[in-house]
C-alpha positions in Angstrom: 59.5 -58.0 -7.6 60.0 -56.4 -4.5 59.1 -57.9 -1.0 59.5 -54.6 0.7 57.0 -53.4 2.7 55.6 -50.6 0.7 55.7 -47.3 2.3 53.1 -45.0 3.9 50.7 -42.6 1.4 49.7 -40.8 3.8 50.8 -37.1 3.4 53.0 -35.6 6.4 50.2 -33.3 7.1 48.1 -36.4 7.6 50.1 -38.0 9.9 51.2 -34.8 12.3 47.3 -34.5 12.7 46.7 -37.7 13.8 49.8 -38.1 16.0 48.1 -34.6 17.4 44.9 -36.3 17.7 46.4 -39.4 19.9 48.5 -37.2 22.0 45.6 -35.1 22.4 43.3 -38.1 23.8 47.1 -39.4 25.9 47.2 -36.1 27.5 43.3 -36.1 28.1 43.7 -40.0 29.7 46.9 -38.8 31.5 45.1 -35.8 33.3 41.3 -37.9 34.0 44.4 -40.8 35.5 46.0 -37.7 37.6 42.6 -36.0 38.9 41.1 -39.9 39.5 44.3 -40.7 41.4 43.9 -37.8 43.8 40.4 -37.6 43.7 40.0 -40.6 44.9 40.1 -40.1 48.4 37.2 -37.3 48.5 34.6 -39.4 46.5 32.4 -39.0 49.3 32.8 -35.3 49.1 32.7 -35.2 45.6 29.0 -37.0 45.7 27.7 -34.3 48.2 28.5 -31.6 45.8 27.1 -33.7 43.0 23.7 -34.1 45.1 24.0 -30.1 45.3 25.2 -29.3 41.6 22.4 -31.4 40.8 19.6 -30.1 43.2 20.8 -26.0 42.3 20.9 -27.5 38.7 17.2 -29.3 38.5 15.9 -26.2 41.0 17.1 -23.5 38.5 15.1 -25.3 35.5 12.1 -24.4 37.1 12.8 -20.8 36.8 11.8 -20.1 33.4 8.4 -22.4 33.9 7.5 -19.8 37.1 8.2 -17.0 34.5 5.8 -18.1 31.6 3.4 -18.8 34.4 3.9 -15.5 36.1 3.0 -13.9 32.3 -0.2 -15.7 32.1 -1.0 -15.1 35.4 -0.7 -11.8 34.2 -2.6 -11.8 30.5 -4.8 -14.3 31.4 -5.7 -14.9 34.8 -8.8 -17.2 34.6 -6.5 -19.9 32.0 -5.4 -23.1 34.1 -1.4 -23.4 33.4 0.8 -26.7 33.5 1.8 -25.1 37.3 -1.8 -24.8 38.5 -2.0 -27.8 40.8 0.9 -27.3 42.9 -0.1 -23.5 43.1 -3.5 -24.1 44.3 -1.9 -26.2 46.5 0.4 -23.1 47.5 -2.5 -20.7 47.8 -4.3 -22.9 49.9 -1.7 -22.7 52.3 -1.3 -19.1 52.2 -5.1 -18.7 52.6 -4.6 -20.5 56.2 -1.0 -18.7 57.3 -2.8 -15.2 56.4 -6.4 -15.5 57.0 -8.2 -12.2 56.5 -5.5 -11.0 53.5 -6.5 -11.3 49.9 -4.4 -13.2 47.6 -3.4 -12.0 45.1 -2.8 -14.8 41.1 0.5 -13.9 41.7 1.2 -14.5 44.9 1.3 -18.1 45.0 3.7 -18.0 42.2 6.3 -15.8 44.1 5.7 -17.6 47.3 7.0 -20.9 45.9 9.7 -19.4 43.6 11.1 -17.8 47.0 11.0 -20.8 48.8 12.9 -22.6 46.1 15.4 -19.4 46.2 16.1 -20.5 49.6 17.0 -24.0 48.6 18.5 -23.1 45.5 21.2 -20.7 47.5 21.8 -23.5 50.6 22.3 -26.0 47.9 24.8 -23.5 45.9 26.9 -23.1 49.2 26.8 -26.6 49.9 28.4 -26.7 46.0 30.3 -24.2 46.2 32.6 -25.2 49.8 32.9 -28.9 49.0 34.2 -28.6 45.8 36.5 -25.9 47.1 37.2 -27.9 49.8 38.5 -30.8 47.6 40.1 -28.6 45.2 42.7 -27.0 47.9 43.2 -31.0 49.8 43.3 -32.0 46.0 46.2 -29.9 45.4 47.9 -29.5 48.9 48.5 -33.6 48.6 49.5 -33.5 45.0 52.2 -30.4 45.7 53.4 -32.4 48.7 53.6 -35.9 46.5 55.5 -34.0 43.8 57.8 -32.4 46.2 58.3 -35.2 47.8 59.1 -36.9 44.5 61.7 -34.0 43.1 63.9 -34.9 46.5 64.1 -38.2 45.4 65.3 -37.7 42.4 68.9 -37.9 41.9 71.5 -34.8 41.3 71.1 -35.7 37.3 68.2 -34.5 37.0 68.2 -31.4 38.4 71.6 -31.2 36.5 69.3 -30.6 33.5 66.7 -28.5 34.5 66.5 -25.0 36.3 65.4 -24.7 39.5 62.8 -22.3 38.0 61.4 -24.7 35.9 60.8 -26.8 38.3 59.3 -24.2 40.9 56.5 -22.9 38.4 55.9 -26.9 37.2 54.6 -27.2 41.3 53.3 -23.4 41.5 51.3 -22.5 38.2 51.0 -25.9 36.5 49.0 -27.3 39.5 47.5 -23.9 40.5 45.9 -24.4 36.9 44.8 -27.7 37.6 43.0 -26.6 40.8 41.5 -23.9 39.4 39.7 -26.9 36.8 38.8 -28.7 39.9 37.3 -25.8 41.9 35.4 -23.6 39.6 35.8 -25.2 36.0 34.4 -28.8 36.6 31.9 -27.7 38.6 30.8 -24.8 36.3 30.6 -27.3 33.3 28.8 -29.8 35.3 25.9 -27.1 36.5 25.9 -25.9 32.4 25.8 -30.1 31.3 22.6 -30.3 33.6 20.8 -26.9 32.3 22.0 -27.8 28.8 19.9 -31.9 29.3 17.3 -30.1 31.3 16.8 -27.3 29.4 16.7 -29.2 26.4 13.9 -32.2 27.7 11.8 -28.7 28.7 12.1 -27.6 25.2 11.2 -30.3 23.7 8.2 -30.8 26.2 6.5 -27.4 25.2 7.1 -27.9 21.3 9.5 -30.5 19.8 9.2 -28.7 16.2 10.6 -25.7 17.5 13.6 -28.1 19.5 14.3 -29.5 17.0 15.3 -26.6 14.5 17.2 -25.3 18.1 19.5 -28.1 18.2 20.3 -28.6 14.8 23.2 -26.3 15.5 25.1 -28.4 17.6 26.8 -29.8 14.6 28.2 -26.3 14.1 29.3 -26.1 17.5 31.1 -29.2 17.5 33.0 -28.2 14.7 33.8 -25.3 16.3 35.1 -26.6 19.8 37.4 -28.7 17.4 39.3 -26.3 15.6 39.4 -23.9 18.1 40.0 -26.3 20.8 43.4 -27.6 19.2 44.3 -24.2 18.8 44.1 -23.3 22.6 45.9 -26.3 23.7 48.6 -25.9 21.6 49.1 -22.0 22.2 48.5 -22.6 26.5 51.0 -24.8 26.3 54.0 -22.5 25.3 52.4 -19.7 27.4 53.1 -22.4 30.1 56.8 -23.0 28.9 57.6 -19.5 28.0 56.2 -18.6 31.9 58.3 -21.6 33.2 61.7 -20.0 31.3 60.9 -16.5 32.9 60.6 -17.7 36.1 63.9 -19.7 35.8 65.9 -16.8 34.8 63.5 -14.6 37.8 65.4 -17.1 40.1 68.5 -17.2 39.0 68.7 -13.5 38.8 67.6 -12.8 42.4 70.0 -15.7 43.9 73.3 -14.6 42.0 71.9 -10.4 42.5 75.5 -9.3 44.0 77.2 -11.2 40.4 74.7 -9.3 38.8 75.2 -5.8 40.0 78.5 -6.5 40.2 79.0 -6.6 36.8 76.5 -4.0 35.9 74.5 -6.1 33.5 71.1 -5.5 35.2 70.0 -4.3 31.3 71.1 -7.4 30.3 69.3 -9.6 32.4 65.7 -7.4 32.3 66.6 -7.6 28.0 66.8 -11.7 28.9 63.7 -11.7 31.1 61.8 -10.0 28.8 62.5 -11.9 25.8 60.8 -14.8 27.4 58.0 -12.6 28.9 57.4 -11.0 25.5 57.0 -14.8 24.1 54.7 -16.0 26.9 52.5 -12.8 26.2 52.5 -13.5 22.8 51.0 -16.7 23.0 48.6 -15.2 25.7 47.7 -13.2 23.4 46.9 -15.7 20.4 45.0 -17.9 22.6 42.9 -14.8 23.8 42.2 -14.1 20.2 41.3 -17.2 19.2 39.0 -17.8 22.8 38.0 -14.6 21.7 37.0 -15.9 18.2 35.4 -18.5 19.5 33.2 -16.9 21.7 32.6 -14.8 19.2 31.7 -17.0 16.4 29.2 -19.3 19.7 27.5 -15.9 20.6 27.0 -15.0 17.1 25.6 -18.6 15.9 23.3 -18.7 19.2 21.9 -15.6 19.2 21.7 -15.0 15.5 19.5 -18.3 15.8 17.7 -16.8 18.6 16.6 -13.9 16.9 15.1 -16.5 13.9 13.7 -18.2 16.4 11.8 -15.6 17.8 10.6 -14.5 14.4 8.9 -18.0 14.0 7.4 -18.8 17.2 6.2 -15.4 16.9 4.3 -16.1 14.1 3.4 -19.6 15.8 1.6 -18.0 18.5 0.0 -15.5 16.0 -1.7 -19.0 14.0 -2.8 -20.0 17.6 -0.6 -22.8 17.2 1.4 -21.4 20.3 0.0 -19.9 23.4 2.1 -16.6 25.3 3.3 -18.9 28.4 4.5 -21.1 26.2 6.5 -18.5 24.3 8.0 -16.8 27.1 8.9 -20.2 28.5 10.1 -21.6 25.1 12.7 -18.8 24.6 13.9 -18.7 28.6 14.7 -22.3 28.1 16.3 -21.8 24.4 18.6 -18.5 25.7 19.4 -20.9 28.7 20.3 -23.6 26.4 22.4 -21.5 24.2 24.3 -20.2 27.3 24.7 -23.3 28.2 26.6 -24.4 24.9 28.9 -20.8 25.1 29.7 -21.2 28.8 30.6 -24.9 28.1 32.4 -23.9 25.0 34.4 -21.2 27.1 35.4 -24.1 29.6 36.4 -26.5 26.5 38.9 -23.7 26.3 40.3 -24.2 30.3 40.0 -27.5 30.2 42.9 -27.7 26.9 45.0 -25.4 29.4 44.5 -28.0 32.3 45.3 -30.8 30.0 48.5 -29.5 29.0 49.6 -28.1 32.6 48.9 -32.0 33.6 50.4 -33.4 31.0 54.0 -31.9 32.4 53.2 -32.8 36.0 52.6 -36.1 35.2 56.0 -36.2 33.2 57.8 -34.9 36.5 55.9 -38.2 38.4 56.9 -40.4 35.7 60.5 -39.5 36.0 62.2 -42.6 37.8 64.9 -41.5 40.1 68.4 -43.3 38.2 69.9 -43.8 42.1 67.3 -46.0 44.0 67.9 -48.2 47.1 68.3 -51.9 45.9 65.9 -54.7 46.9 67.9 -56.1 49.5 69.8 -53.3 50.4 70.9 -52.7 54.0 71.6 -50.2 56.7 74.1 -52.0 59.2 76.5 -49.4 61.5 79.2 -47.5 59.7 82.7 -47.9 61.2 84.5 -46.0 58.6 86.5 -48.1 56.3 85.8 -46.7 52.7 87.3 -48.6 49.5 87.2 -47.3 46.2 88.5 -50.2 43.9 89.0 -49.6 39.9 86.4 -46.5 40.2 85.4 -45.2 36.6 83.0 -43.0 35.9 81.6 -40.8 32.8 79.2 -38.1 32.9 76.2 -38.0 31.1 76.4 -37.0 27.8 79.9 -37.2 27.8 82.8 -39.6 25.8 86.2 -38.6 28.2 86.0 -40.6 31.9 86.1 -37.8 34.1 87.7 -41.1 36.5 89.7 -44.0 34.7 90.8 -46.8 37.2 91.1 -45.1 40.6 91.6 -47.5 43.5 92.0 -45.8 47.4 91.6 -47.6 50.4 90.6 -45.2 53.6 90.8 -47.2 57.0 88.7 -45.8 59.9 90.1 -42.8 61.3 92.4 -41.8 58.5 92.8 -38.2 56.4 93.0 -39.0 52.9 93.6 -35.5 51.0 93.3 -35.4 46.9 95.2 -32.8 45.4 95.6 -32.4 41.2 94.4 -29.5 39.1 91.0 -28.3 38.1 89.2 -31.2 36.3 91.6 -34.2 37.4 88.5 -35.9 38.7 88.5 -34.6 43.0 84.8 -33.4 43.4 83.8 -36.3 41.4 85.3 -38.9 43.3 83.6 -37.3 46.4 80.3 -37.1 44.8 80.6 -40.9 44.3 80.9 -42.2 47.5 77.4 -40.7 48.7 76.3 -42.1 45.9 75.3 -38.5 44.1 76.1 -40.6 41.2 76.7 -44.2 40.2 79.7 -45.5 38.8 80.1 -46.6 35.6 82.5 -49.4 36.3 84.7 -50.7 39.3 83.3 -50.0 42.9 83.1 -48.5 46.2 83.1 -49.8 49.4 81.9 -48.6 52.8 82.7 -51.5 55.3 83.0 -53.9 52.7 80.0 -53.4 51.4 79.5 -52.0 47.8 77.8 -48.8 48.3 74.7 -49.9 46.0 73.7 -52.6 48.4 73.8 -49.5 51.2 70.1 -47.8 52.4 70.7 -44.4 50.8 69.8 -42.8 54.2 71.9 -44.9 56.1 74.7 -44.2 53.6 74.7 -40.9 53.7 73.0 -40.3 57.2 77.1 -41.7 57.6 79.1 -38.8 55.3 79.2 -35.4 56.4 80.2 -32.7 53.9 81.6 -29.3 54.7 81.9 -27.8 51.0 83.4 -24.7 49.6 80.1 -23.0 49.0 78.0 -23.7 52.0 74.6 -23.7 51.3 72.5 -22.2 54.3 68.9 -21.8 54.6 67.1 -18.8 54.8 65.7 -19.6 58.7 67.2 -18.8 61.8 71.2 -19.5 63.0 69.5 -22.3 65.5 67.3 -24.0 62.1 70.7 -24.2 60.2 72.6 -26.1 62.9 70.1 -28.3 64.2 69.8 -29.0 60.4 72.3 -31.9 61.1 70.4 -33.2 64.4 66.9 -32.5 63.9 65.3 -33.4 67.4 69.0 -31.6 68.8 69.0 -29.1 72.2 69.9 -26.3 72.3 72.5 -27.4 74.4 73.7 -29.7 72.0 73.4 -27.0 69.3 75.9 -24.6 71.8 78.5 -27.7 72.6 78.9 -27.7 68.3 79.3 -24.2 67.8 81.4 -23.8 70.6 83.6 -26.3 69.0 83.7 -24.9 65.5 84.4 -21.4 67.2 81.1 -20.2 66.0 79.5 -19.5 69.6 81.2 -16.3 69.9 80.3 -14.2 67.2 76.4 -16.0 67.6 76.0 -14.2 70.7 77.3 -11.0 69.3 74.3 -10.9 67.2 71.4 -9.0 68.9 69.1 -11.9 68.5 71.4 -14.8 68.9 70.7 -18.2 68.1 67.3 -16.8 66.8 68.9 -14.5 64.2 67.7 -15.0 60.7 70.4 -15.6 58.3 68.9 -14.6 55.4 68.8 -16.6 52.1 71.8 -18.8 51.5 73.4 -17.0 54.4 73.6 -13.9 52.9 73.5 -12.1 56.0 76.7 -13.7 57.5 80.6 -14.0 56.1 82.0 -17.0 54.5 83.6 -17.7 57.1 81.0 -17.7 59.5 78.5 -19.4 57.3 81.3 -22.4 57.4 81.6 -22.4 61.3 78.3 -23.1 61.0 78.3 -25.8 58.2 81.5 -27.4 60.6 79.0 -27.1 63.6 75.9 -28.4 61.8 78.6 -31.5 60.7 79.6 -32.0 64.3 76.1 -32.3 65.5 74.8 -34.9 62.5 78.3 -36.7 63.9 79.3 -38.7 60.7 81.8 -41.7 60.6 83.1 -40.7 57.1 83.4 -36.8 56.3 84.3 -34.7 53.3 85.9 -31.5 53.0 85.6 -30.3 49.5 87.7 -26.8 49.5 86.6 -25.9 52.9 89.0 -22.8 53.5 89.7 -22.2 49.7 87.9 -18.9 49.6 88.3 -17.3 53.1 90.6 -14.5 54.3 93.8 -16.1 56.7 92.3 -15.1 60.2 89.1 -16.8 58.7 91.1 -19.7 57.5 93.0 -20.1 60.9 89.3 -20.1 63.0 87.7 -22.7 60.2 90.9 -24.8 60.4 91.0 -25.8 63.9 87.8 -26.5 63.5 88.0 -28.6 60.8 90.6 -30.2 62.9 88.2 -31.0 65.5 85.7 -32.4 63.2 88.5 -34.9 61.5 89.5 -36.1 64.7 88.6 -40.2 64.6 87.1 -40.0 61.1 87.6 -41.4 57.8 88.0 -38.3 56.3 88.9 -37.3 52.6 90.4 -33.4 52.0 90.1 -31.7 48.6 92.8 -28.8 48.9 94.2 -26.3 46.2 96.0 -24.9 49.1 99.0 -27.3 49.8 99.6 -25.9 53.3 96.2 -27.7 54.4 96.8 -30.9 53.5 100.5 -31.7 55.0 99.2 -33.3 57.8 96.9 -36.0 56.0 97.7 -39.6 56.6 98.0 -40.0 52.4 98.1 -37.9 49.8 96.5 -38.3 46.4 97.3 -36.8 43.2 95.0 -37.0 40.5 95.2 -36.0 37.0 93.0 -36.8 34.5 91.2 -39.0 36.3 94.0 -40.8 37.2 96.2 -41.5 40.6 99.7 -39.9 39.2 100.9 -40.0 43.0 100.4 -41.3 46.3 102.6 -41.3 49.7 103.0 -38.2 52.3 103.8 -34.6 52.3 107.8 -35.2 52.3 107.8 -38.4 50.2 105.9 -36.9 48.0 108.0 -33.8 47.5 111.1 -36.0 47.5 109.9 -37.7 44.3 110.3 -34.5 41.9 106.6 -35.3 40.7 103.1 -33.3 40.0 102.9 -33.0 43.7 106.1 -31.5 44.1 105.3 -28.8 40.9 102.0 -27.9 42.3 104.1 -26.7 45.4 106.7 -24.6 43.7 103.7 -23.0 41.6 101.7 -21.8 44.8 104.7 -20.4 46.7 107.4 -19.4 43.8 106.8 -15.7 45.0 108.2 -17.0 48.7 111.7 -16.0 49.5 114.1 -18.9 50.3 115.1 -17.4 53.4 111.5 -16.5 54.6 110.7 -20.2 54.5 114.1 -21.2 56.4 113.3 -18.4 58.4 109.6 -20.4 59.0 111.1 -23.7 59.4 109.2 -24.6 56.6 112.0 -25.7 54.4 110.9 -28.7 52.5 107.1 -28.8 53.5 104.0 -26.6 52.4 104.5 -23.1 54.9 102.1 -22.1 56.9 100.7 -18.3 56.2 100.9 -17.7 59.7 104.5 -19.2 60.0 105.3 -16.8 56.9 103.8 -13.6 58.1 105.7 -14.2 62.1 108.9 -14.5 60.5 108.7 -11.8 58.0 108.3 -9.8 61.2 
């Protein structure tokens, strides 16, 4: 006989509705966890507003017993009511405040309902601005903690998710969790205490008749269940559809001149509203089945009400019942049912908050992969950077992208890395800020492995001057000062005077105060990298990295970005990426990767005396060169100069 354990009977239907049911109560835990930990510091706010919820609450049960009373007041004058001491008490006082005027039975009873008017409406406000209050600190700290947490994460992770995504996981998924905290919460609280109140009221003027009333509740549940579910799973993937809209909104607007360039505006509307159409299909399932819902409470409530009414009539007609109570009976049974609809309606809203919790908790769960160690350090950088047997794999990947690279940059020296697309150059450079973390060998700055490094003091250290320079959408001034933050502006004019950026600053109408627009928009490449050099002079690093610096720029461009890109390199470990040979023939060393692999190392003219990769790479980029133009140029046998070329092709 077998020993195996014998396998599950439960059918697969079974088993998805239970795993619902415990990710239901997770999610519900996770977001009660998420409110509590925020909440926490406004407990003394939050019991105010639960004094007022509860005084407006108790204060607005009363209503229905002034109404009943104001009926018999009515019908039958001269018959005591279960209000009658504290209203002879009222009239009494009345009688001295207008002496002379004749009160009228009914006086009394509007008197005392106005007062509590009064009350109700200061406790309401009271209500109304802590818990609104709370909400917006509530979610102003949890936006900033969550923002706060996103920078921390490391480039990984926002390798695999749009910036979209991320934007409307901060924007809507906590707007809908403020919206809970604000309005919802309290709304269900006030409806909780008219539902108990109500309910001891009903069963105070006849329990009979309270009795048959609440025996619906049963249905209810039921109803909040299936429905419920429903909701939660539809709000949901409105939530994700919205969050894939806005991604593609983003990335739309940011890359608009690729866009129109290519004419494929129909495209991208076609691609936006295949994931709007989605979202507002789901919006529109949940609305149906709220809708049923809602429909199926109100008809259940008031479909009771109406046999209600029918038998209590005939209760009062046996005697058995008198008017007041009637009147008071059914106020306190239509506030009961409303009660159960309005909390049914907020059953729904409270499924949407669980889910928009649910994925901001996932973003807070999410451990950055690059962390500073226990005992790391932050001692001053001089400059030396080692990279000793660096290998390194993406993510999700099998081929190294680097196999056994070993460099060795002293202080002050120009390392450039040269090889063709993919041979492994940007990644080597994104390793020694520590963007990512090797996967075997190590890195060095000062001999110190660069995971026993502070993160901010390790890259506080690098300066990068990429090929896309990323500007923000604030002022010239905000982008330099970017590197320096409590900089002068005197300091902020020494930089740009050194990466020849001063000049065309000033030839803009409002200076150092002109906007730049988003990513720089308004300015040229080549202005927008004067200003990356400048902001790179003024954060002052020890070790700095040019990744393609002049790659895309016209040659006057080229020729202002390069001597100031010789400024910047003066007395710092520096490492050049370069498809352009002619930028790299000064460097101390020259690296030629391929693969992942050093294929070549040495200078300018020893490499090209070695008949290598180094040596191909500079016949490709200038075959179409005369022979004599470069003699011409005095460039024979090193990488010409555009300007050299162009002065002696006259």
């Amino acid at each position: 006989m077998s020993n195996a354990p014998a396998a599950s009977t439960a059918p697969p239907l079974a088993r998805d509705e239970r795993k619902e049911k415990l990710d239901k109560k997770a999610a519900a835990k996770d977001a009660a966890k998420l409110m509590a930990k925020y909440g926490a510091p406004y407990i003394p706010h939050f019991a105010l507003a639960f004094f007022c919820l509860l005084g407006a609450g108790s204060l607005a049960l009363i209503y229905p017993l002034f109404v009943g009373t104001l009926f018999g007041s009515i019908f039958s004058p001269d018959k005591p009511s279960a209000l009658s001491p504290v209203l002879n008490v009222v009239s009494d006082l009345l009688g001295r405040l207008f002496r002379g005027y004749r009160l009228s039975p009914l006086d009394p009873v509007l008197a005392l309902l106005t007062a509590i008017l009064v009350v109700q409406a200061v406790l309401s406000f009271g209500r109304t601005y802590l818990l609104n209050y709370v909400g917006e600190k509530l979610v102003a700290d949890a936006r900033r903690d969550l923002y706060r947490h996103l920078l921390s994460l490391d480039v990984t992770f926002f390798s695999n998710r749009r910036a979209g995504e991320l934007t409307s996981r901060i924007a809507s998924d906590i707007a809908a969790i403020q919206n809970s905290v604000t309005l919802s919460l309290a709304e269900a609280m006030r409806q909780v205490i008219v539902f108990v109140g109500g309910t001891a009221f009903l069963f105070w003027i006849d329990w009979r008749l309270a009795c048959l009333l609440l025996g619906l509740i049963p249905v209810l549940v039921v109803s909040f269940a299936f429905f419920g579910r429903n909701i939660r799973r539809r709000s949901t993937r409105v939530q994700d559809a919205l969050a894939e809209a806005t991604a593609i909104l983003e990335e739309t607007i940011a890359g608009i001149r690729t866009v129109q360039s290519f004419a494929r505006e129909p495209y991208e509307v076609e691609r936006y509203e295949s994931h709007i159409t989605r979202s507002l299909r789901e919006a529109l399932g949940r609305a149906l089945a709220r809708g049923l819902f809602n429909a199926a409470i109100v008809f259940v409530l008031f479909g009771s009400f109406v046999g209600l009414l029918w038998y209590s009539g005939n209760q009062v007609l046996a005697g058995k019942l008198t008017a007041e109570q009637l009147i008071q009976f059914l106020f306190y049974a239509a506030w009961v049912g409303g009660a159960l609809g309005t909390l049914a309606e907020y059953y729904g809203e409270f499924n949407q908050t669980i889910g928009a919790s649910r994925r901001v908790i996932e973003l807070f769960e999410t451990k950055p992969a690059i962390q500073d160690a226990p005992d790391a350090a932050a001692p001053p950088v001089q400059g030396l950077v080692e990279i000793a047997d660096a290998r390194f794999t993406y993510p999700g990947r099998t081929e190294p992208a680097l196999d056994g690279v070993t460099i060795t940059a002293r202080p002050g020296e120009v390392i450039a890395l040269v090889g063709p697309s993919g041979a492994g150059k940007s990644t080597l450079i994104s390793l020694i800020p520590r963007f990512y973390d090797l996967t075997g060998g190590a890195i060095r700055v000062d001999g110190r492995d660069t995971r026993a490094w502070k993160l901010a003091a390790l890259r506080g250290n690098i300066g990068i001057v990429p090929q896309e320079t990323t500007l923000f959408s604030g002022t010239v001034f905000d982008n330099i000062v970017y590197g320096k933050l409590d900089a002068t502006q005197a300091e902020v004019e020494r930089v740009a005077r050194a990466a020849y950026a001063h000049e065309f600053i000033m030839a803009f109408p409002q200076g150092y105060q002109t906007v730049v627009g988003e990513r720089g928009v308004k300015l040229s490449g080549g202005q927008r990298q004067r200003i990356a050099i400048a902001r790179a002079l003024l954060k002052n690093p020890r070790i700095l990295i040019l990744d393609e610096a002049t790659s895309s720029l016209d040659s006057e461009s080229e020729r202002y970005v390069q001597e100031a890109l010789d400024l910047l390199m003066e007395g710092r470990t520096t490492f050049v990426i370069a498809h352009r040979l002619s930028t790299v023939r000064r460097a101390t060393r020259i690296v030629v990767l391929a693969h992942g692999r050093i294929v070549e190392e040495g200078t300018h003219a020893e490499l090209l005396a070695r008949d290598g990769m180094y040596k191909k790479l500079y016949q490709l980029q200038f075959r179409d060169v005369p022979e004599w133009l470069l003699q011409e140029a005095g460039l024979r046998g090193e990488a010409p100069q555009p300007d050299a070329i162009r002065a002696a092709a006259g």
